[in-house]
C-alpha positions in Angstrom: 0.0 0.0 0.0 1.4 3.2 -0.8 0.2 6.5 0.7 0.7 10.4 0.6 1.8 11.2 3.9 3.5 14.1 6.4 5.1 12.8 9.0 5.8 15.2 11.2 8.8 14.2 14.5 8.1 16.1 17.3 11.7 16.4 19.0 13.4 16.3 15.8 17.0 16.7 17.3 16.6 14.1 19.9 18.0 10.9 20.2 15.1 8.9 19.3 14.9 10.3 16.0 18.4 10.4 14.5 19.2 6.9 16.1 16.2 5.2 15.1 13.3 6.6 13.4 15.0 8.4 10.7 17.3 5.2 10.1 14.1 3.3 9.8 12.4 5.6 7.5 15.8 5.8 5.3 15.6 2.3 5.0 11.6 2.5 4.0 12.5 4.7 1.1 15.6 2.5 0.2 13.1 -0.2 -0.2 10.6 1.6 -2.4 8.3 1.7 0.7 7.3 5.3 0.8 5.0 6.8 -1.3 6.7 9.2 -3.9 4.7 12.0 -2.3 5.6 11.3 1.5 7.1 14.8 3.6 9.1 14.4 6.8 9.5 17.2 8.9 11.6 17.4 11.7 10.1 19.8 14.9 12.6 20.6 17.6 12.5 24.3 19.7 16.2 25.3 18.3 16.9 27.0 15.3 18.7 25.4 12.6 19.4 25.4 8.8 17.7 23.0 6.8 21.2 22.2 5.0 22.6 22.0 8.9 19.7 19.4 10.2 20.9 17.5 7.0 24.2 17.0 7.5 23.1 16.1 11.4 21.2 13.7 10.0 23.3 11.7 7.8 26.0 11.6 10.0 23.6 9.7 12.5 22.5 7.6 9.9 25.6 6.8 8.2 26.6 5.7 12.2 23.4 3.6 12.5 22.6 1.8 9.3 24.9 -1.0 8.0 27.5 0.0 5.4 26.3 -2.2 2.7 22.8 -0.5 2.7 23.7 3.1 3.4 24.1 4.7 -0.8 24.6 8.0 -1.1 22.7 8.4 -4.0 20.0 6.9 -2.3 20.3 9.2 0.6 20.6 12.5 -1.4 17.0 11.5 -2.3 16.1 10.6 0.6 16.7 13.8 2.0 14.5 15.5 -0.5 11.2 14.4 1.5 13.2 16.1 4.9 12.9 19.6 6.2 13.4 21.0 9.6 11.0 23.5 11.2 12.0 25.0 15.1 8.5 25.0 16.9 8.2 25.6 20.5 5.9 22.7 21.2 4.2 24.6 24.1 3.8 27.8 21.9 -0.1 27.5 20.6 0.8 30.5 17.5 4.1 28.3 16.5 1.3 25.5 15.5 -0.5 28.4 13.8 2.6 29.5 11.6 2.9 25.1 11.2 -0.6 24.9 9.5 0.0 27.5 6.8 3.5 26.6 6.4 2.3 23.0 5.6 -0.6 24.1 3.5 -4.0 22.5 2.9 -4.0 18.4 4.4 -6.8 16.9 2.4 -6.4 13.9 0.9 -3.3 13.4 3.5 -2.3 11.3 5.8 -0.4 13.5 8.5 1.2 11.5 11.3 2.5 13.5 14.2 5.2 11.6 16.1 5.5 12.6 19.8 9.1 11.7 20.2 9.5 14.3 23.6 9.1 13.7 27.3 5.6 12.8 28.5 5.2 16.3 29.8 4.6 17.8 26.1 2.2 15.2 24.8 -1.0 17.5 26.2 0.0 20.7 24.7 0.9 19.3 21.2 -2.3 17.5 20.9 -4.3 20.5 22.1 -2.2 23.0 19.9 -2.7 20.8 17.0 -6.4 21.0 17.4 -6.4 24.4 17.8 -4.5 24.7 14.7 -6.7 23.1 12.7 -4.3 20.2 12.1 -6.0 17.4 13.8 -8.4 16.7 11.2 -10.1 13.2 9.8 -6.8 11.8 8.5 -4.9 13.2 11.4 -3.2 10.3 13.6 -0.9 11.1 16.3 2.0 8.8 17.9 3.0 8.4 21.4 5.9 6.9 22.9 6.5 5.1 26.5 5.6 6.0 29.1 2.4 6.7 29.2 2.3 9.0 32.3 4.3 8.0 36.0 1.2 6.4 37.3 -2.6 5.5 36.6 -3.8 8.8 37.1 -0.9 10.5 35.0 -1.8 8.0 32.3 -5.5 8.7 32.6 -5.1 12.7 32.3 -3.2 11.8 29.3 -5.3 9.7 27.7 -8.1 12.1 28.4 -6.5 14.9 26.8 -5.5 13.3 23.7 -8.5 10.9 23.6 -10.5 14.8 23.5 -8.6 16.0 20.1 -8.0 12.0 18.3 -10.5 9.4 18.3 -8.9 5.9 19.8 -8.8 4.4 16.5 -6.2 7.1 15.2 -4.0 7.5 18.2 -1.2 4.4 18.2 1.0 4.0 21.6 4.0 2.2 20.5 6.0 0.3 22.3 8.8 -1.0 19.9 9.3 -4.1 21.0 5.8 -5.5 19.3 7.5 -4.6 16.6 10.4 -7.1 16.6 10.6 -10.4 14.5 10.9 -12.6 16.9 8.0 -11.3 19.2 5.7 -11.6 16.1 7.4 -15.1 15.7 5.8 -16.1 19.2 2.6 -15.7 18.4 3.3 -18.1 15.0 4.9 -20.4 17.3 2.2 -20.5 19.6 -1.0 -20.2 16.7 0.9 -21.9 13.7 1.6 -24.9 15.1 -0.2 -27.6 16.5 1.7 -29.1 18.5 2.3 -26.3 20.8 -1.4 -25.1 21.7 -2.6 -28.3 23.4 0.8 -28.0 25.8 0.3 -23.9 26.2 -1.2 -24.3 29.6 -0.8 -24.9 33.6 -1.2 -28.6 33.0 2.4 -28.8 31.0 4.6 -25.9 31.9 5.7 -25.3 35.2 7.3 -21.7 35.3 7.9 -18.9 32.8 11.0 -16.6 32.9 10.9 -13.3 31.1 14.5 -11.1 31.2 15.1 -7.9 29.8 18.9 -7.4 30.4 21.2 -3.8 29.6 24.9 -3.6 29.7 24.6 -0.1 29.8 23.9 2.7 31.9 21.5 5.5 31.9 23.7 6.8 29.6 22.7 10.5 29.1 18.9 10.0 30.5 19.5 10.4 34.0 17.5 13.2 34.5 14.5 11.4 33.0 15.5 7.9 34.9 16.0 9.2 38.0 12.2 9.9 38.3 11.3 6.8 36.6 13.0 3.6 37.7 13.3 0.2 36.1 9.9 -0.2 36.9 8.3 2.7 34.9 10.5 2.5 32.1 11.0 -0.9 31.3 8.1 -3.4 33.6 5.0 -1.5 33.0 5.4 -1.5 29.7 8.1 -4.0 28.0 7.8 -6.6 29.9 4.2 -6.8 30.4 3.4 -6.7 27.0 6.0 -9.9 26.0 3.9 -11.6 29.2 0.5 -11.0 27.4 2.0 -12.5 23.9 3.3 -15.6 26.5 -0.4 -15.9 28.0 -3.0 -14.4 26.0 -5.7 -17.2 24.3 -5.8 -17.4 20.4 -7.8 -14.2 19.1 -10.2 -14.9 16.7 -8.3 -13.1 14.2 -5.8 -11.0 13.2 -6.8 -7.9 13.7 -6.3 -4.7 16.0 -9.6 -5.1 17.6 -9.3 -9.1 18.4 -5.1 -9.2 19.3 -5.4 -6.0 21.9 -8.5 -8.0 23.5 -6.8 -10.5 24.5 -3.8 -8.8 25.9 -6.2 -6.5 27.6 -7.8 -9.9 29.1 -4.5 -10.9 30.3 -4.0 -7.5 32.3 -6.8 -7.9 34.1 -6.5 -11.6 35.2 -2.9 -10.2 37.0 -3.2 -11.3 40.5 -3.0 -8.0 42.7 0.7 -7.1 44.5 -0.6 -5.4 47.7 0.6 -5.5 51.6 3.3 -8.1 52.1 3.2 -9.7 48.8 4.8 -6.2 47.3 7.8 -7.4 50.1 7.7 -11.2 49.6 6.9 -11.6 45.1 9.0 -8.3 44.1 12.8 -7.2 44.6 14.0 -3.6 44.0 17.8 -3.1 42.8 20.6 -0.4 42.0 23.8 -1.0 40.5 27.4 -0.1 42.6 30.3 0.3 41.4 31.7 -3.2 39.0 33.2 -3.8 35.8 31.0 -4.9 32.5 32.9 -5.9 30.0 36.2 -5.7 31.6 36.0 -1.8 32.2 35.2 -0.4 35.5 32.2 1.6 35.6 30.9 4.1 38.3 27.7 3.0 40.9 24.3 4.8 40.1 24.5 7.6 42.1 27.4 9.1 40.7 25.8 9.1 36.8 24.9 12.8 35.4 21.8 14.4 36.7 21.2 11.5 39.3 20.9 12.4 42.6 23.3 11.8 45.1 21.0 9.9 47.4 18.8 8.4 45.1 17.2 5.7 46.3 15.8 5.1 42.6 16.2 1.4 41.2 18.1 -0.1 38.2 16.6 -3.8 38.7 13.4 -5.1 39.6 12.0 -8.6 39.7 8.7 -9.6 40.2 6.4 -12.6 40.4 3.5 -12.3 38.6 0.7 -15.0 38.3 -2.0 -15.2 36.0 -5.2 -15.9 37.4 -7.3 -17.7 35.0 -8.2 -21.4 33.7 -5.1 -21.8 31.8 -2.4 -20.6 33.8 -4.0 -21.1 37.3 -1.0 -22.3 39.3 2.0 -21.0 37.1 4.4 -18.2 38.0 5.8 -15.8 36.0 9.3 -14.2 37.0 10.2 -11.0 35.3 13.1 -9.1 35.9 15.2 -6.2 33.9 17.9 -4.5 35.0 20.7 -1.9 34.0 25.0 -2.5 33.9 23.9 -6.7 33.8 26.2 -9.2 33.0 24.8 -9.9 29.7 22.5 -8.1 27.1 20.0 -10.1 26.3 16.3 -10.2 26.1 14.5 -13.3 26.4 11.5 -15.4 27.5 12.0 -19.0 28.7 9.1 -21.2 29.4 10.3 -24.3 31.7 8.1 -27.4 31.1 7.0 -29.6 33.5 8.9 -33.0 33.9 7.8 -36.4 32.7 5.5 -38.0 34.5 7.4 -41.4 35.2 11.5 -41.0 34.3 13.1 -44.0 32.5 16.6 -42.7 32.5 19.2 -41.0 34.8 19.9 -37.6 33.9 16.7 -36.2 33.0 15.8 -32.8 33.1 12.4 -31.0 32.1 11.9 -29.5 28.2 13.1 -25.6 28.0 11.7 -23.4 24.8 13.4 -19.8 24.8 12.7 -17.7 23.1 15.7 -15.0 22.1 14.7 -11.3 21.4 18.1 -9.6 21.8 20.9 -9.7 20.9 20.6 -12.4 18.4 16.8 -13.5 17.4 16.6 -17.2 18.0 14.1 -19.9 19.2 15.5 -23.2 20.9 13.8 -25.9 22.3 15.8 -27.9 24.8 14.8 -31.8 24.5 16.9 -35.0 26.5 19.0 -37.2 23.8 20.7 -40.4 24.5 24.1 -39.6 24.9 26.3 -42.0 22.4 28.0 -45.1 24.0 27.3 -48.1 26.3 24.1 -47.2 28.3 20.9 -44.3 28.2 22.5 -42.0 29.8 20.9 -38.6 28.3 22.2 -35.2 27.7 20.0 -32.1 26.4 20.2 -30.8 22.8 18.6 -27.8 21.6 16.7 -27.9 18.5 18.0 -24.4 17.0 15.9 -21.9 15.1 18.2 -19.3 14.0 15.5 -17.0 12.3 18.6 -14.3 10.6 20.3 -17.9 9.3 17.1 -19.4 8.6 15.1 -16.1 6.7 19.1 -15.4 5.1 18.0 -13.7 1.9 15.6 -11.3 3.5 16.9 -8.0 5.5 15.4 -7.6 9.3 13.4 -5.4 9.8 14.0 -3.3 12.7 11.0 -3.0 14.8 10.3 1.2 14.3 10.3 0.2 10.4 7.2 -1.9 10.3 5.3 0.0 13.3 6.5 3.0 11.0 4.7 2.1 7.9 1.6 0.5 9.8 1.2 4.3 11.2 1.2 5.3 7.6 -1.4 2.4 6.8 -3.4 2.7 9.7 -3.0 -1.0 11.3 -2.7 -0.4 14.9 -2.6 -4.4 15.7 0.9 -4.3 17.1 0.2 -1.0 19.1 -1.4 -0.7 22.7 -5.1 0.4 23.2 -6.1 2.8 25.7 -7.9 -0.3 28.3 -4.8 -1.4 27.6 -2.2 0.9 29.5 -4.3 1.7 31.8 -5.2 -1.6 33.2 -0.9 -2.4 33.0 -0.7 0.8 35.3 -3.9 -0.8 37.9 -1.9 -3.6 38.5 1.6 -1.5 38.5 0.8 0.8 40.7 0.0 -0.9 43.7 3.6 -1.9 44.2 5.1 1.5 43.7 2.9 2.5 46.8 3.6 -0.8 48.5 7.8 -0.2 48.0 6.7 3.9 49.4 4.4 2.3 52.6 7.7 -0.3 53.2 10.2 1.9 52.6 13.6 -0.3 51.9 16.2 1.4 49.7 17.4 -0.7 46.7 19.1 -3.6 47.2 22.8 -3.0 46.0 24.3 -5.2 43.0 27.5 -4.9 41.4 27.6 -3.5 37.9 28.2 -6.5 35.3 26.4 -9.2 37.7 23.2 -10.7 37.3 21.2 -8.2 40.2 20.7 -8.8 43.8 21.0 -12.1 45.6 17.5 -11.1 46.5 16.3 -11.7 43.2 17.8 -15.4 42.9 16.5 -16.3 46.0 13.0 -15.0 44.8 12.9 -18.0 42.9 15.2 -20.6 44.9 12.1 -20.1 47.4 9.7 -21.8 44.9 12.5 -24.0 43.8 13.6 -22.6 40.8 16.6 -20.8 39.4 17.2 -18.0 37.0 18.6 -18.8 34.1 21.6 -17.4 33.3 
């Protein structure tokens, strides 16, 4: 499908942009994606030369796009659709001056990409309404988070639910947009042999890990106020437990997918009183080495507080209470300067009923997000030689070996050009967020009623002995 867009990036200059959506967009065009007649205007408050924004961004792109795809040729046109505008975001005449500059919108699909802190998402959609530039084929973008807490998500929603009907505002969250979370739900839907196993009866625990080398980098301002919990639980993490969980929708479709994740929300068992101190575990990194250099404890980063008693890991277990997953925990857990990067889900199956062998150990499927996108399934083979003594082998699914002569897509690519197309299957729904911040929010006020500072982990381990023990309680172990 090809459409006549504007896409219009609110926060033009930051970080989101030139690292990711621009890269993305480049790589749309490169791929005869974009209609001949799509726009893309940058928005940030400084002023800069259209020629200077250019040369920004191809630098950042150049940095972010593999060599072998990055032509120059095919940038020079790409750069045609671009232009850079400075708009003060809470100025309502700047969005006045934005309408005439753009011109008349009919016919035109104009997408407006929030890609600014939270705190600006009201004023641009009111100012856009004001400015006449929230009309019928208006659809606006917004990133995570949604809000700090239920009732900052809620004035949110309400003020940009007043200006854009549900149906044209998308909340993305990027990872619905990677291969291999797409590839879980045609795991679990595609093949038959998985469904009649997807359930408390056959699987035993399920592991969910969301795991960063890195800092906060240069976002300590924003992350000092947010947490692992805000930034990466609520959201992340809670939507790769719905894929694990949700039943079979009755089609592919926005309406039918984002029902069933919305089901899976509200069948959370609540986290209140001494569960918030007994099923979840608060962390900050100290001072360690990741990846053979040192690197400095939380509290010394830029713009963090001194004192902070703001946390860089949290684990939590969750348990779905309904008919299929009665009796099953889920263990999530991210956390900041880990050992590893990775990103993963691992559902543990339940062990033979009656074992014929020595050696025996229960069936493992993982599923790999980051950094490479793989599915395994871990099944007992007889070891060669005298006797049945068995070893596990994984059955590999390397999906970049397997899918060689296709590029991957990155994620903001394909929720990209759905924007433009007006699919929001693989975006969240208002219900949606909301009821991820009901069961969220109870434990933020539970970790404020118990007050216990973070428990302390050393940068490039796998977070606080807490955590492990979260699960050695129920018998279990991370894995790692």
């Amino acid at each position: 499908m090809s459409i006549s867009c504007d896409m219009l990036v609110f926060g033009g200059t930051g970080d989101l942009t030139l690292h990711k959506l621009l890269p993305a967009l480049y790589h749309l065009h490169r791929e005869g994606r974009l209609h001949d007649d799509v726009r893309i205007y940058a928005l940030a408050r400084g002023e800069m030369a259209r020629a200077d924004y250019l040369a920004l961004a191809e630098r950042h792109c150049r940095a972010q796009v593999a060599r072998a795809d990055f032509e120059t040729e095919t940038w020079q046109r790409f750069a045609e659709r671009m232009d850079y505008l400075a708009v003060d975001a809470t100025q309502r005449g700047e969005f006045v001056r934005l309408a005439h500059y753009l011109g008349p919108g009919e016919g035109r699909v104009r997408v407006y990409y929030l890609a600014t802190a939270p705190s600006l998402f009201i004023d641009i959609a009111t100012n856009l309404e004001s400015a006449g530039l929230a009309g019928q084929d208006a659809r606006i973008v917004i990133e995570k988070p949604i809000g700090h807490s239920l009732e900052s998500a809620l004035e949110i929603n309400d003020a940009i639910g007043q200006v854009f009907p549900e149906q044209r505002i998308y909340r993305i969250d990027h990872y619905l947009g990677k291969e291999t979370v797409q590839n879980l739900m045609a795991l679990r839907f595609a093949n038959a042999m998985f469904e009649p196993i997807w359930r408390s009866a056959h699987i035993d625990h399920v592991e969910i890990t969301v795991a960063e080398t890195l800092g906060v980098e240069n976002r300590g301002g924003y992350y000092d106020h947010a947490g692992a919990m805000r930034d990466m639980l609520q959201n992340h993490l809670l939507q790769l437990l719905c894929l694990v969980a949700m039943e079979a929708p009755v089609r592919f479709d926005a309406k039918s997918v984002r029902g069933e994740k919305v089901k899976v929300l509200e069948a959370l068992k609540p986290l209140t009183g001494m569960d918030v101190q007994d099923k979840t575990v608060r962390g900050q990194y100290a001072a360690g080495q990741v990846g053979g250099h040192d690197v400095q404890a939380y509290y010394f980063e830029t713009d963090v507080d001194n004192d902070s008693d703001t946390e860089t890991f949290v684990a939590v277990k969750a348990e779905v209470d309904n008919w299929r997953w009665a009796g099953v925990p889920f263990y999530l857990r991210t956390g900041k300067r880990m050992a590893r990067k990775r990103s993963e889900i691992a559902v543990h199956f339940k062990p033979v009923p009656h074992s014929l062998f020595l050696n025996g150990q229960p069936n493992r499927l993982v599923i790999r997000l980051q950094p490479e996108e793989r599915i395994t399934l871990q099944v007992m083979a007889k070891a060669p030689g005298k006797g049945t003594r068995l070893e596990p082998v994984e059955l590999d699914l390397n999906l970049a070996n397997a899918f060689h002569h296709s590029r991957r897509w990155d994620a903001y690519e394909r929720l990209l050009l759905d924007v433009i197309e007006g699919d929001s299957t693989l975006f969240m729904r208002r219900d949606e967020v909301e009821a991820a911040w009901r069961w969220v929010d109870p434990i933020l006020k539970g970790w404020q009623e118990f007050y216990r500072k973070p428990r302390p982990y050393a940068a490039g381990t796998d977070g606080p002995e807490q955590a492990h023990r979260l699960m050695e309680r129920d018998g279990h172990r991370w894995r790692e």
